[in-house]
Wavefront OBJ file of the C-alpha trace (Angstrom):
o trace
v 1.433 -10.575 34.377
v 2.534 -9.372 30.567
v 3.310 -5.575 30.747
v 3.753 -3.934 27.492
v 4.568 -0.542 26.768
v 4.133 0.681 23.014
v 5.820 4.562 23.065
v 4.565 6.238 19.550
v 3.351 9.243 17.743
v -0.339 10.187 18.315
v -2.929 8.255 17.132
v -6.415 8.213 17.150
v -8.574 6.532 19.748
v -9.899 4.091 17.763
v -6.734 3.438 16.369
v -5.312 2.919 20.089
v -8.078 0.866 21.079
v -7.772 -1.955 18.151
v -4.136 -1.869 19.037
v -4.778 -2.914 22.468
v -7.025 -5.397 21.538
v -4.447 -6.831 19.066
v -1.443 -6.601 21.759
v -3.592 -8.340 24.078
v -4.600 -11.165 22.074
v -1.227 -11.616 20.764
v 0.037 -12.042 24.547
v -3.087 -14.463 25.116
v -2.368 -16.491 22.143
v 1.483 -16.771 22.964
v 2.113 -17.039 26.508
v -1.360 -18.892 27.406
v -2.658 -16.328 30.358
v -5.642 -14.326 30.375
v -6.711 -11.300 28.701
v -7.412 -9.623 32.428
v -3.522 -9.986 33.296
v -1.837 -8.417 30.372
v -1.454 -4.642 30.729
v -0.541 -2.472 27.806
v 0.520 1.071 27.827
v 0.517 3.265 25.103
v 2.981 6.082 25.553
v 2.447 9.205 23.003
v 5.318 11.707 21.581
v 4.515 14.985 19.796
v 6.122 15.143 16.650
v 8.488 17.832 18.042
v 9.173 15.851 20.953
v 11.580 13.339 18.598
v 13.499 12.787 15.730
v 14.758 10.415 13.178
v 17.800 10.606 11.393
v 19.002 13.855 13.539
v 15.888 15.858 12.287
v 12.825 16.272 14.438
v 9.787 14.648 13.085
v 7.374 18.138 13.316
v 10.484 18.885 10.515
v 10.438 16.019 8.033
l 1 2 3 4 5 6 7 8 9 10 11 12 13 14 15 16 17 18 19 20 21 22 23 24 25 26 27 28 29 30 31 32 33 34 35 36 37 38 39 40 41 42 43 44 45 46 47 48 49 50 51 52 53 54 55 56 57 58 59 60
């Protein structure tokens, strides 16, 4: 059982749901198990909640 977790900025829920799709297949395609066994969580951060390059991303 394939659990993946994707940790990101916000997105929208379309955007999230053709990701899924995509991950899933992916994990289908590559390890040969069924759609209904790979799990995929999608983990979102506020831009204040993290930074690149020592600057918070709400500040870039």
């Amino acid at each position: 059982m394939p659990i993946v977790t994707i940790q990101q900025g916000p997105r929208t829920v379309e955007q999230k749901r053709e990701l899924v799709e995509k991950v899933t297949k992916a994990f289908v395609e590559a390890l040969e198990v069924p759609a209904e066994s790979v799990y995929v969580f999608v983990q979102e951060f506020q831009p204040e909640s993290w930074g690149v390059a020592g600057k918070l991303t709400a500040d870039r």
